[in-house]
C-alpha positions in Angstrom: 164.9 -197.2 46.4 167.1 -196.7 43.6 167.0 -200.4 42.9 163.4 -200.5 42.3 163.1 -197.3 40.2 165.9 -198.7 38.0 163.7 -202.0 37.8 160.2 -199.8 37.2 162.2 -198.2 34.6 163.3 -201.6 32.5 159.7 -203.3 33.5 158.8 -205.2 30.4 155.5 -204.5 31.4 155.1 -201.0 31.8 157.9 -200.5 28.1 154.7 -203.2 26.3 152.2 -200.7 27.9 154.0 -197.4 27.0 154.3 -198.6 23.3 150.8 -199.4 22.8 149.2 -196.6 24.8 151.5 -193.8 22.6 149.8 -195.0 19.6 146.8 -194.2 21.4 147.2 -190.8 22.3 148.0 -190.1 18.8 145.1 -191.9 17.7 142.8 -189.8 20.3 144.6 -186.5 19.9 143.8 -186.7 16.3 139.7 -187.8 17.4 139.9 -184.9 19.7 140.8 -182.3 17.0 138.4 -184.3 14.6 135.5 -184.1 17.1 134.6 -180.4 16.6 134.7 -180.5 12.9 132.3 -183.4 13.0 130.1 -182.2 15.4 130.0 -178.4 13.5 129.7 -180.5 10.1 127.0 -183.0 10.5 123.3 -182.4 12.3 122.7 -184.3 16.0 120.7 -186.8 13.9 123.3 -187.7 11.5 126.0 -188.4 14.5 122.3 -190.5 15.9 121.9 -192.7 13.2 125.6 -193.3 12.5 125.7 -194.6 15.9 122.7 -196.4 16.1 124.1 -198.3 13.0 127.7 -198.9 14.7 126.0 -200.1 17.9 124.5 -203.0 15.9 127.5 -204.2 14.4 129.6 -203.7 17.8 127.1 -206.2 19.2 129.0 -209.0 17.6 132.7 -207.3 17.7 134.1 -209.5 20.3 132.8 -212.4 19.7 133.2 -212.5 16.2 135.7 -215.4 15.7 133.9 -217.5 18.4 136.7 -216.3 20.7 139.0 -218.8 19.4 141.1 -215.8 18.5 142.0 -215.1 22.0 143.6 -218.4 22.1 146.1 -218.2 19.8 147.5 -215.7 22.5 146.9 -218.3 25.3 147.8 -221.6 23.6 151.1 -222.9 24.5 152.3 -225.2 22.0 153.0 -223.5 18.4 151.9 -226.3 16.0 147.8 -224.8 17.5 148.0 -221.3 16.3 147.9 -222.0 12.7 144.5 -224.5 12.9 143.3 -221.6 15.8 143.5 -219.0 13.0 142.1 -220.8 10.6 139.3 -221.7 12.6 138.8 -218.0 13.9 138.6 -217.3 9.9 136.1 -219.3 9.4 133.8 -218.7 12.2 134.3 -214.9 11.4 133.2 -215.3 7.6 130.2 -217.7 9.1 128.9 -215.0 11.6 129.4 -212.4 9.2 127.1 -214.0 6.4 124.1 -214.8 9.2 124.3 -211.3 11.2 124.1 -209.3 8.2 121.6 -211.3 6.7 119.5 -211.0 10.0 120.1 -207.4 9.7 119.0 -207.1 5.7 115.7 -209.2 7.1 115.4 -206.4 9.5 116.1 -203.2 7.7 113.9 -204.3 4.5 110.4 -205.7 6.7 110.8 -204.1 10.0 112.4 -200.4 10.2 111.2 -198.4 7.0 112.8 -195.6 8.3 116.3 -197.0 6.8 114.6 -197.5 3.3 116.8 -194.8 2.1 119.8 -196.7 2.9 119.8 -199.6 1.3 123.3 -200.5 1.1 123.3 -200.8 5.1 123.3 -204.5 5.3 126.0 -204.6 3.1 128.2 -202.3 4.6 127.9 -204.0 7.9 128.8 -207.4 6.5 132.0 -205.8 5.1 132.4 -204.1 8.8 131.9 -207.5 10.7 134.9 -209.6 8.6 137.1 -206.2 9.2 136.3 -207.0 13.0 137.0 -210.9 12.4 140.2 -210.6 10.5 141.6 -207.3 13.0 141.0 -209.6 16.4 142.6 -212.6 14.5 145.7 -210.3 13.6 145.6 -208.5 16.8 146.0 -211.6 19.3 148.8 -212.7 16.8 150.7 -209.6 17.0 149.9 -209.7 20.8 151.7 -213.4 20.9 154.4 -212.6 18.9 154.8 -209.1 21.1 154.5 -207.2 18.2 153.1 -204.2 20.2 154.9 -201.4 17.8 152.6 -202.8 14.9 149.4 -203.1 17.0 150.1 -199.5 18.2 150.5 -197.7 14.7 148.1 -199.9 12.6 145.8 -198.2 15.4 146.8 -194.6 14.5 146.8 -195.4 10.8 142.5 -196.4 11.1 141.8 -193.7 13.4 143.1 -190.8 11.3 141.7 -192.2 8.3 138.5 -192.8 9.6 138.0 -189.0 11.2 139.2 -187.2 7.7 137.5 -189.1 6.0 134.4 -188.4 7.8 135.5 -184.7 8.0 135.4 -184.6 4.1 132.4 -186.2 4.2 130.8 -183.2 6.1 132.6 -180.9 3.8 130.8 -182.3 0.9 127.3 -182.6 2.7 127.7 -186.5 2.3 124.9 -186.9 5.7 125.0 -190.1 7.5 126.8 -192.1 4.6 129.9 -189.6 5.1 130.0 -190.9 8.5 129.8 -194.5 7.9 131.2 -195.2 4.9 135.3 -193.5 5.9 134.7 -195.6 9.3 134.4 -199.0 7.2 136.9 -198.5 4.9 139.3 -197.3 7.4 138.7 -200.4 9.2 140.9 -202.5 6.5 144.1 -200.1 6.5 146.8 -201.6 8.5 145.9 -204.7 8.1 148.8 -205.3 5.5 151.4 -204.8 8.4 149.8 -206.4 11.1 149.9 -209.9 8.8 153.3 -209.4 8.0 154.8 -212.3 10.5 151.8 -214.0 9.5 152.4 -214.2 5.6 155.4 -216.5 5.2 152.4 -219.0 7.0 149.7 -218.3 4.9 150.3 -221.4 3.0 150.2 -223.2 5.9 147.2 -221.9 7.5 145.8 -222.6 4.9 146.5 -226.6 4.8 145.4 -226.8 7.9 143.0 -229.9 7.9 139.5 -230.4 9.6 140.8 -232.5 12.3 143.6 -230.3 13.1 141.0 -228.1 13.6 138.7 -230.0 15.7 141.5 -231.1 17.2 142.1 -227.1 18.8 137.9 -227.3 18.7 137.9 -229.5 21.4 141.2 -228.3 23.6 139.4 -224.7 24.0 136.1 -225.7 23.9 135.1 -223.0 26.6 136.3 -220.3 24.1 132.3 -220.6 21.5 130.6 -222.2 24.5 130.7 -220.0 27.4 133.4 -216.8 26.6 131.8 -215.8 22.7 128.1 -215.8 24.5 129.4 -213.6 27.3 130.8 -211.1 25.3 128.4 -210.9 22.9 125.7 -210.3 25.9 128.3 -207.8 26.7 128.3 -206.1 23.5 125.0 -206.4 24.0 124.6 -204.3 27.2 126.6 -201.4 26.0 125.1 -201.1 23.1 121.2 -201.5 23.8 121.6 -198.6 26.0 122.3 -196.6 22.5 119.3 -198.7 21.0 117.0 -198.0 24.2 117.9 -194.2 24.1 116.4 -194.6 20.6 113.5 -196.3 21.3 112.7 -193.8 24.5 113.8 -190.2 22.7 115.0 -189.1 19.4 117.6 -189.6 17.2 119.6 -186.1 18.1 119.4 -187.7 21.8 121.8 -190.6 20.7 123.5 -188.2 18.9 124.5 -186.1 22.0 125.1 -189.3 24.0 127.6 -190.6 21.2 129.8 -187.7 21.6 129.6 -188.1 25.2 130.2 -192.0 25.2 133.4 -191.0 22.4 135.0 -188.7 25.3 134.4 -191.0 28.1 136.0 -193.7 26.2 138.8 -192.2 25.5 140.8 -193.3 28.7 139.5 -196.8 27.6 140.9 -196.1 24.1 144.4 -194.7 25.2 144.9 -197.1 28.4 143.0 -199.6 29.2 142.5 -201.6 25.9 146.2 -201.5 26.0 146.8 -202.8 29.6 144.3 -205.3 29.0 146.5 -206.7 25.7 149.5 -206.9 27.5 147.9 -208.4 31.6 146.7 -211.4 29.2 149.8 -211.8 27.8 151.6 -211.9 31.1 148.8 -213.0 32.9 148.6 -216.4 30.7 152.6 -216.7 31.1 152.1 -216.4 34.8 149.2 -219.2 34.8 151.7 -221.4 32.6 154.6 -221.5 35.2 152.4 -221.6 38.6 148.7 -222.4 37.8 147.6 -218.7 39.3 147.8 -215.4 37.7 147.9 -213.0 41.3 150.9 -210.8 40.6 149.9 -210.0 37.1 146.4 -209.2 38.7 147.8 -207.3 41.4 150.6 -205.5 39.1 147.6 -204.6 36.8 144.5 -203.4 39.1 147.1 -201.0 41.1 148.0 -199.2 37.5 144.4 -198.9 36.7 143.5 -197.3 40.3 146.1 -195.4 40.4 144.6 -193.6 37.2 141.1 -193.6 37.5 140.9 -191.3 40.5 142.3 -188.6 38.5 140.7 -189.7 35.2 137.2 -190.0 36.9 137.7 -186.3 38.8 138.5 -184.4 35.4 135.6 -186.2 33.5 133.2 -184.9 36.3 134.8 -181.9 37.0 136.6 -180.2 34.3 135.0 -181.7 31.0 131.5 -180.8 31.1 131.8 -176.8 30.7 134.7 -177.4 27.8 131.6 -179.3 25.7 130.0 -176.0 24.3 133.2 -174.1 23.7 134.4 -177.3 22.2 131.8 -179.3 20.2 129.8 -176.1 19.4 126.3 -174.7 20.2 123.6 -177.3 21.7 126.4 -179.4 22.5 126.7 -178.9 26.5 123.8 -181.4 26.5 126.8 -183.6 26.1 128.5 -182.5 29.1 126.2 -183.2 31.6 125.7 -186.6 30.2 129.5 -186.9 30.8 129.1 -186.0 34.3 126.5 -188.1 35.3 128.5 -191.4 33.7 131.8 -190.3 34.4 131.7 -192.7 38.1 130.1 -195.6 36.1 133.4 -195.4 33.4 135.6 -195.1 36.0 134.7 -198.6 37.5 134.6 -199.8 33.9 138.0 -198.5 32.8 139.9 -200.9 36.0 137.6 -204.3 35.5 137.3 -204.2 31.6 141.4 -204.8 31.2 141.3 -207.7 34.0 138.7 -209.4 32.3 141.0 -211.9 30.7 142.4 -213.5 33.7 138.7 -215.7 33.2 140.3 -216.9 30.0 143.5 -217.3 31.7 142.3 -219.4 34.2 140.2 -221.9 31.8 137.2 -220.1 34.0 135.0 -218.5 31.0 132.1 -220.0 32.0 132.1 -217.5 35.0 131.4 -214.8 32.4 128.3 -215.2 31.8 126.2 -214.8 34.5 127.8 -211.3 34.7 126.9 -210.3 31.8 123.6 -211.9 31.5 123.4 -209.3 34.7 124.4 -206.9 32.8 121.7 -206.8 30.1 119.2 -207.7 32.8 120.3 -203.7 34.3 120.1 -202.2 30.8 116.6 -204.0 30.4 115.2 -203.3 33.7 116.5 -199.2 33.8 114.6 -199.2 29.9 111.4 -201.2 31.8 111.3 -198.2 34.2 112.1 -195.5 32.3 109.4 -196.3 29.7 106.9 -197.0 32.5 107.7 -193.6 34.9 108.5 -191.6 31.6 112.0 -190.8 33.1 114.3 -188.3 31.6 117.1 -189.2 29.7 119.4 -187.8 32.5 116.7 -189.9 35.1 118.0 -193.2 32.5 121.5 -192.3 32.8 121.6 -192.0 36.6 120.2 -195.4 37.0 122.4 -196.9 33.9 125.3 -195.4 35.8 124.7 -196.7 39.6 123.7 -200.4 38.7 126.6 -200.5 36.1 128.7 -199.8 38.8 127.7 -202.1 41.0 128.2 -204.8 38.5 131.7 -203.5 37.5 132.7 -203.2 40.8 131.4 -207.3 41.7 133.1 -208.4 38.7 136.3 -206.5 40.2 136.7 -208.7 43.3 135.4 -211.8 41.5 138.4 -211.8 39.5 140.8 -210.7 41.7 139.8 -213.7 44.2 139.9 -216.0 41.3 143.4 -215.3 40.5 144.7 -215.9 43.9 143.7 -219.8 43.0 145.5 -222.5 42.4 144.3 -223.5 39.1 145.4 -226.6 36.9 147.9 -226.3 34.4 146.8 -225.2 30.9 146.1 -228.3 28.9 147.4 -230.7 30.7 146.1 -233.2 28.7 148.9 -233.0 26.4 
């Protein structure tokens, strides 16, 4: 017994986990005391549009850099990472340009309502290449196990981003004091997480276009099936924001964005973190036996073990705390809370095991799920629209078919990483 506590105690795994998710409670204890400022500072509607604005641009987070980013964790031999980063670059800058032109399109002939904020298109361009160049620094880091840097770069966006929105409210700033702290916070940090990185520069640099095809073709799964999925799972999560639009009011959003912020926090402090360091050992794993089991099994156990808890306090013990907390009005958010609080819980085990599809060359897998996951979102909007459902009716049914997905993907991957796979470019 003492044996195995000794071991728990110097697990690699669990010190990598520890690092990163302490830069996460910071990060969310400094949200937390932010929160009530915010939500005393700036109207329902300003918190609503603010969000509705994010949820377009976090349709294209992940999948940003075509995915290749996520490779340059996976890829075994050294000589790759440099043409994989440049390449990520590039396809970061190239999405950037088109999305944000799609969106100036959008804003100028289609939604009036934004007139007053012209600069929109603008700032979400500049928001994109800050999620390009972070998830190309980020899987670096995560390769080099540079989990100290990951961690504080973290605490260094999220305090800057919360006062500066809290001085934003203190000089009546609206929606723009909001948005524009949350961009610009998005590019501190990123000095330190490219310090490794910067003796290379020149060399990333000279990387040549068939280097680059070269790592083009070797993780050819990464644009064609992994960089879809995700971005039908950004997606999913994010048309429910654009749906609650469409079906209710502005203020609405804003209640369920202070709602979606506290749910997320366990995802924020835990399970973003877990999920950095199961790919790393996950990929390692696949390297040396072509399967990624006890990395799966290590992993899912962790994340069980706190949901139950995480889940019970979110139903139980958060709701009432929203009024007292976030102010008058406010409890509105609490019973949204309660009503998702099962759905997150599913969601905060599968969303760090969904690497091991990467890991197992098996990202064409993703998609179907989360084609079915925008299929949900669209079919609960389809029936709330046509039976003029509540927004706690909408919720209930976003919640139970969530969770049935979640809970599919679950055991999907957990039988895939009990297979023998090939060995990672064995081509080479």
């Amino acid at each position: 017994m003492r044996d195995k506590i000794v071991r728990l105690k110097n697990s690699k795994f669990l010190k990598s986990i520890s690092i990163l998710t302490t830069g996460s409670v910071i990060a969310q204890i400094i949200t937390v005391v932010a929160s009530p400022l915010i939500t005393r500072l700036f109207s329902p509607a300003d918190i609503g549009i603010y969000t509705y604005i994010l949820s377009l641009a976090n349709i294209f987070n992940a999948a940003m850099n075509g995915r290749y980013d996520l490779a340059i964790v996976s890829e075994e031999k050294q000589e790759r990472v440099f043409p994989l980063i440049k390449l990520s670059f590039l396809f970061s800058v190239a999405m950037s340009a088109a999305v944000s032109t799609g969106y100036f399109i959008y804003f100028k002939f289609f939604s009036k309502e934004y007139a007053d904020y012209p600069y929109i298109p603008v700032l979400i361009f500049v928001l994109l290449m800050s999620f390009g160049l972070i998830n190309i620094l980020t899987s670096f880091n995560n390769r080099n196990k540079e989990y100290f840097v990951m961690s504080s770069v973290y605490v260094i966006r999220t305090a800057s981003q919360n006062i500066g929105a809290v001085i934003g409210g203190l000089l009546k700033a609206g929606m723009p004091g909001l948005l524009l702290p949350y961009v610009l916070g998005q590019f501190l940090g990123i000095n330190r997480q490219a310090k490794m990185l910067k003796p290379h520069l020149k060399e990333v640099v000279k990387v040549s276009k068939e280097e680059m095809k070269e790592v083009m073709k070797i993780h050819y799964k990464q644009p064609l099936f992994s960089a879809p999925a995700q971005l039908l799972s950004g997606l999913s999560y994010s048309s429910v924001t654009l749906f609650i639009k469409a079906l209710f009011n502005t203020s609405v959003v804003g209640y369920y964005s202070i709602s979606m912020r506290v749910l997320g926090l366990p995802l924020s402090v835990i399970s973003g973190n877990v999920s950095k360091v199961f790919f790393a050992d996950a990929s390692r794993e696949y390297d040396k036996t072509g399967q990624f089991y006890n990395s799966f099994k290590k992993t899912a156990l962790f994340l069980v073990a706190l949901s139950i808890p995480m889940v019970l306090g979110m139903f139980f013990i958060v709701p009432p705390l929203c009024r007292p907390i976030f102010g008058e009005g406010w409890e509105v958010a609490g019973t949204y809370i309660r009503i998702l609080s099962f759905m997150f819980g599913f969601r905060f085990i599968t969303t760090s095991l969904t690497p091991g599809l990467i890991v197992a060359n098996k990202q064409n897998y993703d998609l179907p799920f989360q084609v079915a996951l925008v299929a949900i979102a669209l079919g609960c909007y389809i029936v709330a629209k046509t039976f003029n459902l509540s927004m706690e009716e909408f919720l209930i049914l976003i919640s139970a078919f969530f969770s049935l997905r979640f809970f599919s993907y679950f055991l999907f991957i957990g039988r895939l990483s009990k297979k023998k796979g090939e060995i990672k470019n064995e081509t080479d």
